[in-house]
N, C-alpha and C positions, 0 to 999 in steps of 0.2 A: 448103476447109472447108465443101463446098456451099453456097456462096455464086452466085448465077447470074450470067452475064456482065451489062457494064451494057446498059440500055436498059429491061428490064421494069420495069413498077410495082412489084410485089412482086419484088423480088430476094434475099430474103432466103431462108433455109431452113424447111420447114416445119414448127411447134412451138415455132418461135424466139420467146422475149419480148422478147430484146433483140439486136441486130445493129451491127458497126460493120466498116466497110468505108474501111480508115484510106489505102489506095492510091488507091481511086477517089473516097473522101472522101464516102462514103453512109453513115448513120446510123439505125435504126428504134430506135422502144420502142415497147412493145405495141402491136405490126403498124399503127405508123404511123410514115411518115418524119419525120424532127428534124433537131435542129440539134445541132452536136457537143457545144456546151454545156449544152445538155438534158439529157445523159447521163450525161456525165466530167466528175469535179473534177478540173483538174490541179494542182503545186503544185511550184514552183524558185524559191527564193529571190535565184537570180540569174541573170542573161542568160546563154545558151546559144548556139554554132554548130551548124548542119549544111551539111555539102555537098548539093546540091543536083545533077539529073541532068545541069546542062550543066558541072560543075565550077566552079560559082560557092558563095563562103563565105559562108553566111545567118545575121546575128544574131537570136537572140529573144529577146524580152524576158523580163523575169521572171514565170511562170506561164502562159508562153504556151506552147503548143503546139509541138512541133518536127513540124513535119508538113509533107513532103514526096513526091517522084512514089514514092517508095521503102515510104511509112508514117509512122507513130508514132515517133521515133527516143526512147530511155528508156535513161537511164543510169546508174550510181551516181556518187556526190561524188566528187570526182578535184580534184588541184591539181598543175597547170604549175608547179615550184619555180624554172624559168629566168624573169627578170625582160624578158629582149625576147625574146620570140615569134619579131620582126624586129628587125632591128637590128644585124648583126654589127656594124658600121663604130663602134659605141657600146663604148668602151675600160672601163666601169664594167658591161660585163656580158660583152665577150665578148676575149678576146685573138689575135688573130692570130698566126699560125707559119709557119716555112716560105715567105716571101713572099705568103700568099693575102692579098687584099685585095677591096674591092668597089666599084664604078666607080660608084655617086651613082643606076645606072638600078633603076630598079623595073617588077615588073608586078603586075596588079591581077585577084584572082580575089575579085572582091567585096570582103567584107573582109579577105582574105587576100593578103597583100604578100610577093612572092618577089622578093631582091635579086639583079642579077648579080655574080656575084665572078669575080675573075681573079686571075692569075701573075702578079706583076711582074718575080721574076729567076728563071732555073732552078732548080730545089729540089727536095728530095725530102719528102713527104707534105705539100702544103699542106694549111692546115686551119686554122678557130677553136675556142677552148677556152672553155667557160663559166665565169665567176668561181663564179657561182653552183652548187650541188650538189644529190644526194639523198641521203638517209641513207636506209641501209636496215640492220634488224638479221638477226641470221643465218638463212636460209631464208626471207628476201624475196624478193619479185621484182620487177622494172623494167625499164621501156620506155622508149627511145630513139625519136623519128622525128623526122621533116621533110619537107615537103614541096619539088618539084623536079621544073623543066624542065632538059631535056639542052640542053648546049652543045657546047665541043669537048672539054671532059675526061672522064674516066674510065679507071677505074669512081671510085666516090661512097661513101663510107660512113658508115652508119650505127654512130655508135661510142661508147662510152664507158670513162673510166677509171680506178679508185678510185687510181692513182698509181705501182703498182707493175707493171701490166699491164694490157693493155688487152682488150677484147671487141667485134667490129662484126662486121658482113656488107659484103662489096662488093656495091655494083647497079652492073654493066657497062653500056654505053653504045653502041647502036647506031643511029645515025640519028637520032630524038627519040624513040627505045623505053628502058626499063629491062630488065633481066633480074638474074638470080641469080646474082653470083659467088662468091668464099671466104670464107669464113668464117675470122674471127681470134679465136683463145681461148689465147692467152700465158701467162695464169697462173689455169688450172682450178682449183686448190686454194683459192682466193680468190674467182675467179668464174666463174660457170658460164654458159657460153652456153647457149637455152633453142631461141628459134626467131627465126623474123625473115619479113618480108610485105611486101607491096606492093600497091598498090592504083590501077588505071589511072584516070584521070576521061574518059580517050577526046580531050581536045582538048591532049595534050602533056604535064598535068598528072599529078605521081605523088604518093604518100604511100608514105614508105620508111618502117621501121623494126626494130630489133631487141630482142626479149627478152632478159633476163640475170638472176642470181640470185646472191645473197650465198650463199655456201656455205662461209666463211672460220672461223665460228665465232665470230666479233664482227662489232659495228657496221663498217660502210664508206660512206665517202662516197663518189660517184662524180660527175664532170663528162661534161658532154656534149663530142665531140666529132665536128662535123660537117667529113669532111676532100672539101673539094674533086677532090682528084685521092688515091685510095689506094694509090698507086704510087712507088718513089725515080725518081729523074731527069725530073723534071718539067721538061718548058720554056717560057718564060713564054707565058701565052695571056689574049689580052685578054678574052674572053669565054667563061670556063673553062665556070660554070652557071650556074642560076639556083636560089634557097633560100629558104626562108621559112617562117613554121611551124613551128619548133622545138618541140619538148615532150621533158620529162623529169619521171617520175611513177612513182609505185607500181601496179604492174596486171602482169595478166601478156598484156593484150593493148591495143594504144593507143587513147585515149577519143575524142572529138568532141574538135577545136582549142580550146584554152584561149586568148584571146588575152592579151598581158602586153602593158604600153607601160613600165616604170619597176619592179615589185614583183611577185611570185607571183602567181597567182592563184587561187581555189579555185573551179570550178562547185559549184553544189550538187545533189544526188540529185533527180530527176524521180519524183514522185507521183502517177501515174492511181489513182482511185477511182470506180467505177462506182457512179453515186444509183442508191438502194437500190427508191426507190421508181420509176427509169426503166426496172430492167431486172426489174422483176416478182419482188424475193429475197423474203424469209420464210420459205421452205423451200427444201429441199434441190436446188438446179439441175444440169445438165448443164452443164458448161464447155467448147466448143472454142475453142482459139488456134493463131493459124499466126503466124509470126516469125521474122527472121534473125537468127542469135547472132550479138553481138560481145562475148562473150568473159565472164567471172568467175573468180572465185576460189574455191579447194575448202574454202566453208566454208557451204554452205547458201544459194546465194543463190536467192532466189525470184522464180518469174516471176510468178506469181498466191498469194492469198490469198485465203480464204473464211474469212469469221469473224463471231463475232456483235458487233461493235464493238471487240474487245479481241484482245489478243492470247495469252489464256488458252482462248479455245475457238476453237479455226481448224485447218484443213484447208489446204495447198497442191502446188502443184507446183514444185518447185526444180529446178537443176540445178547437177551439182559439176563437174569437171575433164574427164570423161566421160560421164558416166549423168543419165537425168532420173529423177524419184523423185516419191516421196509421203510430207507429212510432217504429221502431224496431232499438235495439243495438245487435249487434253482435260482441266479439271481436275476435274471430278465426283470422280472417286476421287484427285484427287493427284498422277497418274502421266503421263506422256508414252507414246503409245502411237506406235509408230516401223512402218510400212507397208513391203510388197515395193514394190522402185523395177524400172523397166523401164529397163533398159540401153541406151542411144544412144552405140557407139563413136567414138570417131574424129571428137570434135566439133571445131572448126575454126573461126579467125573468120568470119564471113558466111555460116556452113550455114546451110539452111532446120529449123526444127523445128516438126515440128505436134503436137498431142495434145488428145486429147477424153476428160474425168474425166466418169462419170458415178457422183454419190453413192450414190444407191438402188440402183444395179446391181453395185453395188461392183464399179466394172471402171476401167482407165484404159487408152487406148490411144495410142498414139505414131509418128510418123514421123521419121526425121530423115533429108533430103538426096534426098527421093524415093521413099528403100526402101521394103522392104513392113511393113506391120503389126507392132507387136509391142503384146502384148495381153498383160495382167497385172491379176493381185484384189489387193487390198488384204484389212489383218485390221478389224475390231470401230471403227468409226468414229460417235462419237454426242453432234456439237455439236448442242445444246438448238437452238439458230434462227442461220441463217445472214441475216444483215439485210444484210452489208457485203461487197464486193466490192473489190480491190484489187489491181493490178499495179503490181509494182517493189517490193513490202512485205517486208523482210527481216524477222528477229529481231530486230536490231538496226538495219540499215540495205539500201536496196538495196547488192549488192556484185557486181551484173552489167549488162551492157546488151545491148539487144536492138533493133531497126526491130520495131515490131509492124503485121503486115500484116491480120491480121483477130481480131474478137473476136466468139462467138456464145452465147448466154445463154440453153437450154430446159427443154421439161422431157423431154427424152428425149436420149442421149445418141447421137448419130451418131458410126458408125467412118467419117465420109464426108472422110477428109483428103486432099483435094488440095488 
C-alpha cells in the first residue's frame, strides 16, 4: 500500500493524513507519529481470541484490540453453540462411540487445551457426538472444526450430522503433518458439502474444518462429530490424538475460537472507527486498505464505510461470495444509487485483498492474491460531508472478517498496492 519498510522516520506515503501500519504496529495522523488510540475507536462487547505467530491462543478483552505479528484481526458476531470447546470426557455435552475415550492428559496452546484421546477396544469409526446442535434453515450454511495434534491415528474427521446422514472431510495423517483426504456426503438431498481447510500453526498444531449447507428445504439440526480414527476396524491405541477447540456455528468459513467451559457462547462483532478529526475527514478522501480475507456471507458485507455519521449518506467498499464492489446510499433524492463493482475471482479464506477508492476521481482499484490491477469508475456519488470513517460497518451488521494489515487516509488516491 506504499507503505515504506520500517526504520525511516516518515514511513508513511506521501499525501497521506492518516496511516496505520497494524503488522509493524506504526501509526501517523497528520504527518505525525501516534499512538493507536489516537486514531481508532474500537468496540466488542465481549473477549475475543486470536492465534498468535507461534500457535499460542491469545485472550482479549473486551474493546481491546486483537492485534497481532499478522495485524488487525476484525470479525462479525458468531456463537459457538457447542457448550465445551474442551471437554469431551464431560457426558452432559459430549458422548462417546465406538470405544473413543480420553486419557485425563492435556496440552496447552495458551488458552487453548487439546485433550489426548485413545481406543480402548477395537472398533470401527471412534468418535464423540455433541448433545448440543445447530439449527440451520433451508440454504444455510455451517462450519465444523477443531483443533489437532497427530498421534497414531488416522485419518481425523471433521464431521457432522443432522441424523439421517452424515457430511466430513478426512485429514490423513503423516508423521505430525495433516493432509487432505475424502470427503463424505451420504445424503446430498439434505445436506450439501460445500468446502473444508486447514490451517498449519508450524509447531505440530492444526485447525481442521468443514463447510456444509442445509439444502433439504426445512430446518435441520445438526451435531458435531469429531471422529478420532474415520476408518472401520480400528484397533485399540492408547494415544490415538490430540483435540480441542471444537466449534459449530453458522458461517460459511470458521471464525476466531469461541471458548465455552458449561453454555454457548457468542463473541460480539468487532468495531474500528477511524476519529474523524485524527485522519483529517470533512471532505472527500482517498482510501487505501490491504488485508487478508477470512471469509463472509453473500449479503453485502462491508469492509470500509465512509459516511457522514449515519448510515443514510455513505459510500463503501464490500465484498460478496466473490467480487468486491461499491455501494453508496445517498438520500437527497430518496433513492439508492447502486455503483459498477470490480470483480476479485476466486476469493478464498486467507487471500490477500488490497484496493485503493478514490472519491473525486471516481475510480476504485483493486488487487486480490498479488495479481495485476483491476481498475473500475463508479456512476453519480454525492454524500453532502464525509465526517466518519468506519471498518467492519455493515447495514445491519459486520457479516465478514478480515486481519487488517494496513490502512492509508489522503487526498490523492495511489494505485500503489503492494
Amino acid at each position: 500500500m506504499g507503505l515504506r519498510p520500517a526504520g525511516p522516520a516518515k514511513w508513511w506515503p506521501d499525501g497521506a493524513q492518516f496511516a496505520a501500519d497494524f503488522i509493524s504496529r506504526r501509526f501517523m495522523s497528520l504527518q505525525r507519529p501516534c499512538a493507536l488510540e489516537e486514531v481508532l475507536d474500537f468496540a466488542r462487547p465481549s473477549p475475543a481470541t486470536a492465534m498468535n505467530a507461534q500457535g499460542q491462543c491469545l485472550v482479549f478483552a473486551p474493546d481491546a484490540a486483537r492485534l497481532t505479528a499478522d495485524g488487525l484481526l476484525i470479525e462479525a458476531e458468531a456463537t459457538n453453540v457447542l457448550r465445551k470447546s474442551s471437554g469431551l470426557a464431560d457426558s452432559s455435552a459430549w458422548n462417546a462411540e465406538g470405544y473413543a475415550a480420553t486419557t485425563g492428559n492435556t496440552r496447552n496452546f495458551g488458552a487453548l487445551v487439546l485433550e489426548e484421546c485413545a481406543v480402548t477396544s477395537p472398533a470401527p469409526f471412534p468418535k464423540f457426538r455433541s448433545l448440543d446442535t445447530l439449527s440451520l434453515s433451508d440454504g444455510e450454511y455451517g462450519v465444523v472444526s477443531f483443533f489437532a495434534v497427530a498421534g497414531t491415528s488416522g485419518p481425523l474427521r471433521t464431521h457432522v450430522s443432522e441424523g439421517a446422514g452424515n457430511t466430513a472431510t478426512s485429514s490423513e495423517v503423516s508423521g505430525d503433518a495433516f493432509s487432505k483426504g475424502a470427503i463424505v456426503e451420504n445424503n446430498s438431498s439434505v445436506t450439501q458439502y460445500v468446502s473444508d481447510g486447514m490451517e498449519n500453526f508450524g509447531n505440530g498444531l492444526y485447525r481442521l474444518w468443514t463447510v456444509f449447507r442445509n439444502v433439504s428445504g426445512s430446518v435441520q439440526t445438526y451435531q458435531a462429530v469429531p471422529h478420532i480414527q474415520g476408518t472401520g476396524g480400528v484397533p485399540a491405541m492408547v494415544s490415538a490424538c490430540w483435540m480441542g477447540g471444537h466449534q459449530l456455528e453458522k458461517g460459511r468459513w470458521p471464525t476466531s475460537l469461541i471458548l465455552t467451559s458449561g453454555a454457548p457462547e457468542t463473541r460480539a462483532a468487532d468495531s474500528v472507527t477511524v476519529l474523524a478529526e485524527a485522519a483529517g475527514l470533512g471532505s472527500a478522501p482517498s482510501v487505501a486498505l490491504s488485508a487478508r480475507w477470512l471469509g463472509g456471507h453473500p449479503d453485502e458485507p462491508w469492509l470500509l464505510s465512509l459516511n457522514d455519521g449515519t448510515a443514510d449518506n455513505e459510500m463503501g467498499v464490500y465484498l460478496t461470495t466473490g467480487a468486491i464492489g461499491i455501494h453508496c446510499t445517498v438520500t437527497a433524492d430518496g433513492v439508492e444509487q447502486a455503483s459498477n463493482g470490480v470483480s476479485l475471482s476466486d476469493l478464498s479464506h486467507g487471500d490477500r485483498i488490497a484496493f485503493a477508492l478514490a472519491i473525486n476521481d471516481s475510480q476504485i482499484y483493486a488487487r486480490h492474491n498479488g495479481g495485476s490491477i483491476v481498475e473500475s469508475g463508479y456512476s453519480e456519488v454525492d454524500i453532502p460531508t464525509i465526517t466518519q470513517m468506519q471498518v467492519g460497518r455493515g447495514q445491519t451488521s459486520m457479516s465478514s472478517g478480515m486481519v487488517l494489515e494496513s490502512l492509508v487516509v489522503g487526498s490523492t488516491a495511489s494505485t500503489d498496492l503492494t
